[in-house]
BAFI-3210 file (N, C-alpha, C; in Angstrom, 3 decimals, decimal comma, padded with zeros to 6 digits):
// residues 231
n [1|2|3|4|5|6|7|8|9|10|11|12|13|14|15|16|17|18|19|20|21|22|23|24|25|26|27|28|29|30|31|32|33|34|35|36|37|38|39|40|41|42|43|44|45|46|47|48|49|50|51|52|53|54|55|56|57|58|59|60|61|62|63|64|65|66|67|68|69|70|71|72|73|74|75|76|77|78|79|80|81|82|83|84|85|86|87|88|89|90|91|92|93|94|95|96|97|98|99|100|101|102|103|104|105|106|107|108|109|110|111|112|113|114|115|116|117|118|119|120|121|122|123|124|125|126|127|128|129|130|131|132|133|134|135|136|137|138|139|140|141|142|143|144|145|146|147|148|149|150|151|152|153|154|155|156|157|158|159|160|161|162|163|164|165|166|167|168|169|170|171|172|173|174|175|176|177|178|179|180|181|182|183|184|185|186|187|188|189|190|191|192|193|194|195|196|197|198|199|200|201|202|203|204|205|206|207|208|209|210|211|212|213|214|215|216|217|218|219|220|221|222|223|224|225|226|227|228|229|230|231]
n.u [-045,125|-044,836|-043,489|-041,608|-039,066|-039,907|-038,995|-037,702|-040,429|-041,666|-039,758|-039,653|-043,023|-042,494|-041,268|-043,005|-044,759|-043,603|-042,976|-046,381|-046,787|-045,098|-046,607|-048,905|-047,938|-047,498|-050,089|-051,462|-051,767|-054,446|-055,807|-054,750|-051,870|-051,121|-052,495|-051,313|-050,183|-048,875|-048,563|-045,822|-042,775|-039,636|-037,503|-035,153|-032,444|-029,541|-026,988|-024,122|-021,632|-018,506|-014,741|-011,704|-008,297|-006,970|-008,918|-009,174|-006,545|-007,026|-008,594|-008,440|-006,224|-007,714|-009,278|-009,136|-006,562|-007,402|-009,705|-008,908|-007,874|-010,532|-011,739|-010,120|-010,216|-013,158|-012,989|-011,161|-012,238|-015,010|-016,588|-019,831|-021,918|-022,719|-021,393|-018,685|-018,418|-018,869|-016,637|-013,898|-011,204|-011,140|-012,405|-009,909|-007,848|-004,727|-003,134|-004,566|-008,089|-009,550|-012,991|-015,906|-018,471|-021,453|-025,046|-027,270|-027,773|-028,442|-026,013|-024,387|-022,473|-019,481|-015,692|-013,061|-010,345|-007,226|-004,625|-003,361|-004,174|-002,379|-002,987|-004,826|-003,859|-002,129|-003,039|-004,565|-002,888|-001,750|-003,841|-004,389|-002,329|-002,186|-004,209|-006,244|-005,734|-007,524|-009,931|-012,478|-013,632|-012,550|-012,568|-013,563|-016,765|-018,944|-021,025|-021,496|-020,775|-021,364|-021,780|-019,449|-017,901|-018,568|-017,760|-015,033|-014,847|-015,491|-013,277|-010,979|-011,572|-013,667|-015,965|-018,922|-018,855|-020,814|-021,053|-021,483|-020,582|-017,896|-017,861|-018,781|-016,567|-014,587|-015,442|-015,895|-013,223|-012,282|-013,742|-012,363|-009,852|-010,300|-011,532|-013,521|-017,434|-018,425|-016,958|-016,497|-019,117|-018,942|-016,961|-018,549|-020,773|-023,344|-025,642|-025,941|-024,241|-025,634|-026,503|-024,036|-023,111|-024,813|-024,446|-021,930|-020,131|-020,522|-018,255|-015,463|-014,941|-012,668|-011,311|-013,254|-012,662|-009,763|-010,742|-011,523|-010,276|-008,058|-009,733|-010,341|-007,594|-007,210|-008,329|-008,194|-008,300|-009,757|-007,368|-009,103|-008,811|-007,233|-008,857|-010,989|-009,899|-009,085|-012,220]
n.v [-037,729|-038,413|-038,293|-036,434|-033,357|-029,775|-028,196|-029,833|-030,478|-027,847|-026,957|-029,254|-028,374|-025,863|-026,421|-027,867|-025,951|-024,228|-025,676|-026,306|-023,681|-023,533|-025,304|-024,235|-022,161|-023,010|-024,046|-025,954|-026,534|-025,232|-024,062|-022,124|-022,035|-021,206|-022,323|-024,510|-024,636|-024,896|-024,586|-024,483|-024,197|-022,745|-021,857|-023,292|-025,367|-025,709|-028,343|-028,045|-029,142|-029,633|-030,077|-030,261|-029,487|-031,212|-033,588|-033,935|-034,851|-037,083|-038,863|-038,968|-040,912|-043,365|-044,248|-046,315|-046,951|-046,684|-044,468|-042,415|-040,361|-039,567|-038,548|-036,543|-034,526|-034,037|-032,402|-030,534|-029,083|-028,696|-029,980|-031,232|-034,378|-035,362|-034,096|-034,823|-037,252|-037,117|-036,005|-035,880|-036,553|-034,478|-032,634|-030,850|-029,019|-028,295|-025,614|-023,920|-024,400|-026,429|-027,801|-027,732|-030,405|-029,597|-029,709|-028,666|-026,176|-023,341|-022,125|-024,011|-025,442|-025,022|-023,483|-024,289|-022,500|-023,877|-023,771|-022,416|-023,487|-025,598|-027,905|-028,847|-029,273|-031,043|-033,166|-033,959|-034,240|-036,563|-038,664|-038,624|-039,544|-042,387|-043,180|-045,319|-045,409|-046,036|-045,200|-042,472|-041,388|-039,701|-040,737|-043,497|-045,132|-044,625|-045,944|-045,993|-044,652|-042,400|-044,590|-045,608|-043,788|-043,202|-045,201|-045,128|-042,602|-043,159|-045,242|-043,373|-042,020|-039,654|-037,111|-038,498|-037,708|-036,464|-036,950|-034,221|-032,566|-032,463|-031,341|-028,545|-028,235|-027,253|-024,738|-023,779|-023,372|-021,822|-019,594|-018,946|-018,326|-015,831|-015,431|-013,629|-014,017|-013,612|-014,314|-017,274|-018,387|-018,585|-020,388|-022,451|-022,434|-021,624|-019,385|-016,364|-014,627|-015,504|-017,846|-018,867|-016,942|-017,515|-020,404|-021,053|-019,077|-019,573|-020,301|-022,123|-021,406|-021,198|-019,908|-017,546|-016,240|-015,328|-013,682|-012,097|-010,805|-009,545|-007,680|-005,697|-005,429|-003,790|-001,634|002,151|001,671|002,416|001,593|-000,494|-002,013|-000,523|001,970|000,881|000,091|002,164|003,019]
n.w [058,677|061,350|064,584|063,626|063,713|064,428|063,342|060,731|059,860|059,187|057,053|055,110|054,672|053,955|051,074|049,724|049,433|047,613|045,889|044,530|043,895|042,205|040,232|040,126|038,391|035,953|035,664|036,564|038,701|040,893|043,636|046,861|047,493|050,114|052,215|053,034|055,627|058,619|062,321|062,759|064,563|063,410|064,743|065,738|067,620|066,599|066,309|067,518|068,046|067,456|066,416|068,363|067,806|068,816|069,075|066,491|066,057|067,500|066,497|064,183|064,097|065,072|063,233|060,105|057,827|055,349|055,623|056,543|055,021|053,807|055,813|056,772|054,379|054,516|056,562|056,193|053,901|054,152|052,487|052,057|052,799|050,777|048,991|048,726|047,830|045,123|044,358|041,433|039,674|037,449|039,046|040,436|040,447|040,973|040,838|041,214|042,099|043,977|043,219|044,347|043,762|044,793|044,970|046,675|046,953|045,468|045,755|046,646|044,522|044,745|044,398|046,564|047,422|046,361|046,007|048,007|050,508|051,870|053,572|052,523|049,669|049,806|050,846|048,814|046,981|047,496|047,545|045,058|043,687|044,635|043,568|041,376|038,115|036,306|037,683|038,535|040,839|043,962|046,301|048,478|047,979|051,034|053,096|055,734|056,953|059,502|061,583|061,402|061,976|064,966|066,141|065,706|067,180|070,037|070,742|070,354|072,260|072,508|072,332|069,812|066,880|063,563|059,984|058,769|061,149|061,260|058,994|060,242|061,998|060,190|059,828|061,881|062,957|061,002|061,744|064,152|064,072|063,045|060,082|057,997|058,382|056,060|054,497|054,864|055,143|051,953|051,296|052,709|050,914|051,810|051,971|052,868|055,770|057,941|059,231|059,804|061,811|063,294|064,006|064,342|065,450|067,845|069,794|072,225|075,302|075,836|073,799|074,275|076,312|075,697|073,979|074,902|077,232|075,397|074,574|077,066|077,866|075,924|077,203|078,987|081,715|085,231|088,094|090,034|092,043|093,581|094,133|095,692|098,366|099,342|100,088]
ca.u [-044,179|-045,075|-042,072|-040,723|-039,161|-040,873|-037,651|-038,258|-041,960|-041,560|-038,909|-041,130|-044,366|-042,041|-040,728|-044,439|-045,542|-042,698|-044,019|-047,567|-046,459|-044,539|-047,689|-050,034|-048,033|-047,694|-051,356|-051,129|-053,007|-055,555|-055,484|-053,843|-050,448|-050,841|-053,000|-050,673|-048,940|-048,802|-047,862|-044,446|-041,832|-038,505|-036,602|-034,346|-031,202|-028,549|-025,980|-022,656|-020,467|-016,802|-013,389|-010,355|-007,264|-006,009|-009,725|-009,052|-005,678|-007,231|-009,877|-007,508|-005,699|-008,524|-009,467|-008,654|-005,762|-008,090|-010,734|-008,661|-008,080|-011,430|-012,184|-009,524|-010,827|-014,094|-012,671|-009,667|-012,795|-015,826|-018,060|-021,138|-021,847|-023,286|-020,038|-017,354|-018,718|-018,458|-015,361|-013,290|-009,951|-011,175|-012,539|-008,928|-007,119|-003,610|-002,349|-005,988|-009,109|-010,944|-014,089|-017,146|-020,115|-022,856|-026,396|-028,233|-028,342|-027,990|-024,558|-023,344|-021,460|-017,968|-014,190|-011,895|-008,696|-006,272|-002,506|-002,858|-004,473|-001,561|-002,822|-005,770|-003,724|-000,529|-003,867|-005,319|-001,870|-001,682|-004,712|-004,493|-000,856|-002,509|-005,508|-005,822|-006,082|-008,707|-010,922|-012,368|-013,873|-011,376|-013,244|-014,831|-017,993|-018,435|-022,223|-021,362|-019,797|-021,828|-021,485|-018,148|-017,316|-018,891|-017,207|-013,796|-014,861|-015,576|-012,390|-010,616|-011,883|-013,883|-017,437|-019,060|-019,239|-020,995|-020,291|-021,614|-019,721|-016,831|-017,867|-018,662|-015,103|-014,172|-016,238|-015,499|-011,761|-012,199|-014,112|-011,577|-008,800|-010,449|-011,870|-014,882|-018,574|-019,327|-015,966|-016,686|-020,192|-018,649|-016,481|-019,596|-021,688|-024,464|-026,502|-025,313|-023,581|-026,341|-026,094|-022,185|-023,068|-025,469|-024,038|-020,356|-019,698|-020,812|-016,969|-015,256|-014,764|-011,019|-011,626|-014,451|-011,797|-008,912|-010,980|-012,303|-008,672|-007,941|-010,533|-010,006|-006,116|-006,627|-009,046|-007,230|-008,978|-009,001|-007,251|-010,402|-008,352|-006,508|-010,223|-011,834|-009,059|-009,520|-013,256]
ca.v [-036,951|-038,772|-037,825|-035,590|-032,358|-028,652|-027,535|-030,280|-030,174|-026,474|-027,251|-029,634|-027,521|-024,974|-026,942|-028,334|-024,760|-023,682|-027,141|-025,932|-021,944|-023,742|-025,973|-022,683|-020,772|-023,961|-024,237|-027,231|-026,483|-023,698|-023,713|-021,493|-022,778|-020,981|-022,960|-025,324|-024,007|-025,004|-023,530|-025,306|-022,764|-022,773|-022,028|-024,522|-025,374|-026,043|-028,778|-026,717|-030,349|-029,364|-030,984|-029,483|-030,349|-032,320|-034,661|-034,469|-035,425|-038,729|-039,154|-039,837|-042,121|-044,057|-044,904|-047,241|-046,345|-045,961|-044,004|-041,586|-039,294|-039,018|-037,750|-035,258|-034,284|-033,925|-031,276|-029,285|-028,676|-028,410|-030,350|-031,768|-035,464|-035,889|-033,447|-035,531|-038,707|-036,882|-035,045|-036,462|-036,231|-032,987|-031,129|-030,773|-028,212|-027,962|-024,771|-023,226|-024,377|-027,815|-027,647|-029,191|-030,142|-029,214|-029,296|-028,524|-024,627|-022,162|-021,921|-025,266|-025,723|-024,124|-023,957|-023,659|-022,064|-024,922|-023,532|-021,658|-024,204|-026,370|-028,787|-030,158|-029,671|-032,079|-034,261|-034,278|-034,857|-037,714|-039,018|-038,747|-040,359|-043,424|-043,075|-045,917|-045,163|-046,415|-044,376|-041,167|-040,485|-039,750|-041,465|-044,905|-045,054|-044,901|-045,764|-046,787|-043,474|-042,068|-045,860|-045,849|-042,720|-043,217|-046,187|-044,161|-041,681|-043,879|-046,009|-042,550|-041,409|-038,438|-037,389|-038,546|-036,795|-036,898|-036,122|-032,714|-032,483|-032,649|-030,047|-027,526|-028,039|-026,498|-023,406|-023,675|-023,029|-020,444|-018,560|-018,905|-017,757|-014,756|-014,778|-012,889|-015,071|-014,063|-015,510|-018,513|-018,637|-018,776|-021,609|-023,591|-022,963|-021,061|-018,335|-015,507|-015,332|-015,614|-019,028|-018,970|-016,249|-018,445|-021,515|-021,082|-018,045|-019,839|-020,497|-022,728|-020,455|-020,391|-018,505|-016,269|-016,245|-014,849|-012,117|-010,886|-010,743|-008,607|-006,394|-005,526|-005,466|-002,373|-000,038|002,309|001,518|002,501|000,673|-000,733|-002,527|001,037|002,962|000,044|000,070|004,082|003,418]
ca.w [059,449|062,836|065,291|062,973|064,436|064,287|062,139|059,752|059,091|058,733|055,689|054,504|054,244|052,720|049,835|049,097|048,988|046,859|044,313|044,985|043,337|040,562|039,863|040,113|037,344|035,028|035,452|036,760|039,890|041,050|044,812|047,384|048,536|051,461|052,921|053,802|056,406|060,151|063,447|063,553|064,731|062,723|065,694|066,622|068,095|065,749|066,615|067,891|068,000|065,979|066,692|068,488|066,979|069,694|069,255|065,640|065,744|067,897|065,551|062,729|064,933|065,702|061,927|059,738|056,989|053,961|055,950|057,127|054,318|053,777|056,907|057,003|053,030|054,693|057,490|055,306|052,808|054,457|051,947|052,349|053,033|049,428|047,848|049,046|047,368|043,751|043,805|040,826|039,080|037,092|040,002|041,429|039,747|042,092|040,680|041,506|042,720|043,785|043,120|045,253|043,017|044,922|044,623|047,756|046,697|044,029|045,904|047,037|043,641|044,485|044,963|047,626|046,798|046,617|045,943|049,322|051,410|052,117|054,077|051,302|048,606|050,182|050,924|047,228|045,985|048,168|046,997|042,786|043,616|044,422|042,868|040,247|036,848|035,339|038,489|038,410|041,918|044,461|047,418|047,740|048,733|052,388|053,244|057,274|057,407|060,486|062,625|061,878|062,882|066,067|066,456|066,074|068,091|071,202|070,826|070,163|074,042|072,294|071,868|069,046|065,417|062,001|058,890|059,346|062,678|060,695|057,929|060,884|062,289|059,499|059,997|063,642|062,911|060,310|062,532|065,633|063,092|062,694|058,822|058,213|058,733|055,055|053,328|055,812|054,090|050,499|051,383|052,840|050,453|052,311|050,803|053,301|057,084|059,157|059,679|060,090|062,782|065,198|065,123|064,001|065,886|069,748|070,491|073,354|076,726|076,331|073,005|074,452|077,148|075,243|073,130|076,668|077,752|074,643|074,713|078,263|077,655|075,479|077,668|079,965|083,077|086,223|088,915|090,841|093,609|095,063|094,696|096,723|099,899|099,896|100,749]
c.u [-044,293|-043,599|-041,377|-040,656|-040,097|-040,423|-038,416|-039,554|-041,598|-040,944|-039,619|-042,032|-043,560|-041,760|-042,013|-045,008|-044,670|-042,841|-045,099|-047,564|-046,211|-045,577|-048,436|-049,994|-047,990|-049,549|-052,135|-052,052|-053,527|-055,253|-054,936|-053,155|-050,110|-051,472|-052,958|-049,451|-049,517|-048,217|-046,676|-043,034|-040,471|-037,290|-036,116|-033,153|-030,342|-027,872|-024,796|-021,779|-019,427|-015,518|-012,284|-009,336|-006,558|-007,137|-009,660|-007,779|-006,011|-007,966|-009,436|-006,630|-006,299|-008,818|-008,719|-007,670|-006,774|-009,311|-010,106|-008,220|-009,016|-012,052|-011,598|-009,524|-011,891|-013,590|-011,946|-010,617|-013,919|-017,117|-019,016|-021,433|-022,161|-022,209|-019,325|-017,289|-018,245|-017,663|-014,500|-012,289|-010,113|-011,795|-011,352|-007,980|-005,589|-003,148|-003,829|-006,603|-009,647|-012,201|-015,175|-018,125|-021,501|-023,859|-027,658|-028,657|-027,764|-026,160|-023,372|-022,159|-020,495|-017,085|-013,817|-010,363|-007,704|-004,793|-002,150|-003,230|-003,863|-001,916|-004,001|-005,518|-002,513|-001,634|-004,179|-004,210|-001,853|-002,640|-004,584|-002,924|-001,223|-003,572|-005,313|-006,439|-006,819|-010,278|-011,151|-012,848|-012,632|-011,341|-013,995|-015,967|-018,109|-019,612|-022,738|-020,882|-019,976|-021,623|-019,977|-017,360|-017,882|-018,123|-015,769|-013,666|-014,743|-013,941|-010,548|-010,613|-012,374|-015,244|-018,227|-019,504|-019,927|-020,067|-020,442|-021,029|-018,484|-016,591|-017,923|-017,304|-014,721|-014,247|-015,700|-014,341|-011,222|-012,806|-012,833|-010,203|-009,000|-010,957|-013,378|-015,914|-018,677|-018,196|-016,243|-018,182|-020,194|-018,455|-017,400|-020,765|-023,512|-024,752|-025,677|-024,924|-024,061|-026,514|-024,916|-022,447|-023,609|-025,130|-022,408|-019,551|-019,643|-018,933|-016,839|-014,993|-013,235|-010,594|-012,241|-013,287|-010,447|-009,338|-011,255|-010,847|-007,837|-008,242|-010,067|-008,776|-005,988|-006,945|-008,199|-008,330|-008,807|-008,927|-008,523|-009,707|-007,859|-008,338|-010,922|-011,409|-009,429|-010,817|-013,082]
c.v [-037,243|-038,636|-037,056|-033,993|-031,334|-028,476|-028,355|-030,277|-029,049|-026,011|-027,993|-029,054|-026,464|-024,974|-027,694|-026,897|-024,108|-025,077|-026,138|-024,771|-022,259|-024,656|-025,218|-022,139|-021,971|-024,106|-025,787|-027,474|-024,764|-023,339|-022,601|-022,411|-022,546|-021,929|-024,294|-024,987|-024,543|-024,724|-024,799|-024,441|-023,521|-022,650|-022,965|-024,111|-026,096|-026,844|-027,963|-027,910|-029,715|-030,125|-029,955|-030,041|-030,630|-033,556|-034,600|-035,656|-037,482|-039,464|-040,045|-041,067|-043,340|-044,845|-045,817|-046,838|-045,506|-044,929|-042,199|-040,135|-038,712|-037,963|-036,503|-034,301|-033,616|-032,219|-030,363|-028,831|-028,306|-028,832|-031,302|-033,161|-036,229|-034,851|-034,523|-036,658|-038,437|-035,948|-036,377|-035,993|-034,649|-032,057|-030,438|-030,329|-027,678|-026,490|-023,162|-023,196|-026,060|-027,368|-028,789|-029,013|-030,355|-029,282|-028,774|-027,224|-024,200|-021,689|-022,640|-025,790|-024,369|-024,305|-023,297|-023,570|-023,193|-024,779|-023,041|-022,534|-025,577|-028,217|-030,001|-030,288|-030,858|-033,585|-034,881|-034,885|-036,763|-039,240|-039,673|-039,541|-041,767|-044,014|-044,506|-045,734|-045,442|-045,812|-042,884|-040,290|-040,534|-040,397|-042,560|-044,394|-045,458|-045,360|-045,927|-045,997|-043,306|-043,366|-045,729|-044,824|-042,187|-044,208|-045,687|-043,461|-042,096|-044,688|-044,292|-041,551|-039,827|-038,635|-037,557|-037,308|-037,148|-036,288|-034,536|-031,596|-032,162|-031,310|-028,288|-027,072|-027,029|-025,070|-022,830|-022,578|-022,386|-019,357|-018,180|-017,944|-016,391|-014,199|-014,498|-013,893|-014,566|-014,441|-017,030|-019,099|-019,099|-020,028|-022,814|-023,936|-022,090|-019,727|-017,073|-015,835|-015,501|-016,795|-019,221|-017,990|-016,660|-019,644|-021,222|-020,365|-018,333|-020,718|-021,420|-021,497|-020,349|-019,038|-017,582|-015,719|-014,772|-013,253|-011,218|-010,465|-009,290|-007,258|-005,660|-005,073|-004,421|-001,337|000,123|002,324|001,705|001,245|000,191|-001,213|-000,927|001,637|001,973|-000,117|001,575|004,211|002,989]
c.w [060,941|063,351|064,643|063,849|063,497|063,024|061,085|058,803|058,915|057,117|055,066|053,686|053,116|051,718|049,395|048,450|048,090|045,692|043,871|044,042|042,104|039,597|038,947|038,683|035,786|034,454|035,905|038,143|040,537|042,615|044,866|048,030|049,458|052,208|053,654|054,837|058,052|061,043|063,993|063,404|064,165|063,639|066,428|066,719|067,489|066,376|066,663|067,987|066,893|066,968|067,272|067,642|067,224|069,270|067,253|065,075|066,347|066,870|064,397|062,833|064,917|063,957|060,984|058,677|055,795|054,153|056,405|056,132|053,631|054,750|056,968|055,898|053,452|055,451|056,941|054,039|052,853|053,002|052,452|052,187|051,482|048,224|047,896|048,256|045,910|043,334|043,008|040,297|038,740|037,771|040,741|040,345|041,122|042,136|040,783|042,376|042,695|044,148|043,704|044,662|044,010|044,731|045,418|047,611|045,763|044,522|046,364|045,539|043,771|044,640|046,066|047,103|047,354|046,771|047,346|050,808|050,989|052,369|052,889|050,232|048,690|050,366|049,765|046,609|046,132|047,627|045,725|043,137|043,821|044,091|041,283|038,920|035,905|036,398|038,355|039,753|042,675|045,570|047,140|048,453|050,516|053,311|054,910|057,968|059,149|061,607|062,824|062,420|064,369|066,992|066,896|067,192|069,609|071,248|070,644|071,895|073,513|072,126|070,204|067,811|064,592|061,382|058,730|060,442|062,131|059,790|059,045|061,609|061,475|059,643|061,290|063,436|062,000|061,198|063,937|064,881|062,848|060,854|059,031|057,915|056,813|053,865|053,736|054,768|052,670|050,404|051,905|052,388|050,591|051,694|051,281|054,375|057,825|059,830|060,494|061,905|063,921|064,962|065,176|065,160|067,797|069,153|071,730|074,231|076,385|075,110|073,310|075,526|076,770|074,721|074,141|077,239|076,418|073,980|076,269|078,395|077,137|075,986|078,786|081,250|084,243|087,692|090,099|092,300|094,535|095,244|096,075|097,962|099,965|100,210|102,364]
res [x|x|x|x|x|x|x|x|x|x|x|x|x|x|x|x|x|x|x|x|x|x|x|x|x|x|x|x|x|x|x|x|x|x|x|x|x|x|x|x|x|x|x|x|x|x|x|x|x|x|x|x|x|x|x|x|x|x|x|x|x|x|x|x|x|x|x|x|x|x|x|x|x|x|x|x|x|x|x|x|x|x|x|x|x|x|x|x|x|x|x|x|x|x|x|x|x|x|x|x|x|x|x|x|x|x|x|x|x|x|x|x|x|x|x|x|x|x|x|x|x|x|x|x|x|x|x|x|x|x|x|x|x|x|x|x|x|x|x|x|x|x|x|x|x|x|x|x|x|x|x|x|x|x|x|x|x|x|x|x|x|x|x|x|x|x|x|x|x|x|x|x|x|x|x|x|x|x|x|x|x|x|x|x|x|x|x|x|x|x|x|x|x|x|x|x|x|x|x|x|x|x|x|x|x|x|x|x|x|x|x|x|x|x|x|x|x|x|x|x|x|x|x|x|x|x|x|x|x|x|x]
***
């Protein structure tokens, strides 16, 4: 783990000691599994990078034809760099739900409501329409993803993204919309909203902007400029 961050080792140790427990009750090993633990603080600073949708609209620009409905697959769905790869014909129910197979948690296997979300089901159609028939994923393999979407990004005049960058957009712009952090959670997969709530929830200034403008807009307040000439 040389150069590895705090965060990481911390995840790490935790998923050894969560082996380590399942060892224990097998019988498999005697130890304590505590005793692997080290002072590496969990507190970190989440990446906050997401897309407007003026730097998405460049983004898509910037790519190459066959790349580009992945990307915008990636963002209108918010899966995970290792979903996207194995969505196939029968996860894509039009008159329903596509389904993202998952495995990273007891809750990364799920759907996003498809009949109502316009814009990924006019995508999916798009897709299985030229999808060739003897295939069953819906994406090629993309293994250059992260270069090339840096590559975009720079030739695009924007700051660079991942693939993760991409999935938080998503989140981003459910949250700005106003749906609640723990439907936001469903749709990404995550256990509950506490996540969704510290990184999702830090906003651009013209949004923090606006809600401050709205709050403010409803209290009856008093005029501060006349009291301040009457001193």
């Amino acid at each position: 783990m040389r150069g590895a961050s705090d965060h990481t080792i911390h995840k790490e140790l935790g998923t050894f000691r969560g082996a380590l427990k399942r060892a224990r009750w097998l019988g498999l090993f005697s130890g304590d599994p505590a005793i692997f633990r080290a002072e590496h603080s969990p507190n970190y600073e989440p990446r906050r990078r997401f897309l407007t949708t003026e730097e998405f609209g460049k983004l898509i620009d910037a790519l190459p034809l066959k790349r580009r409905l992945t990307v915008a697959f990636i963002t209108y769905s918010a899966a995970r760099d290792s979903e996207w790869q194995k969505v196939e014909r029968e996860h894509v129910d039009f008159l329903s739900t596509l389904t993202l197979p998952g495995t990273k948690t007891r809750r990364a296997w799920r759907q996003i409501p498809l009949r109502e979300h316009e814009h990924l089901g006019n995508l999916l159609r798009n897709v299985v329409a030229t999808l060739h028939k003897d295939k069953t994923h819906l994406f090629e393999p993309w293994t250059n993803i992260r270069r090339d979407l840096h590559v975009a990004c720079k030739k695009a005049g924007i700051d660079p993204v991942s693939p993760n960058d991409l999935r938080r957009t998503f989140a981003s712009w459910c949250w700005q919309q106003g749906m609640p952090p723990a439907r936001i959670a469903l749709l990404l997969g995550h256990r509950d909203a506490r996540m969704v709530e510290r990184v999702y929830g830090v906003m651009d200034s013209a949004t923090l902007g606006q809600d401050t403008a709205k709050v403010f807009g409803n209290l009856d307040l008093p005029e501060l400029r006349k009291k301040l000439c009457s001193v």
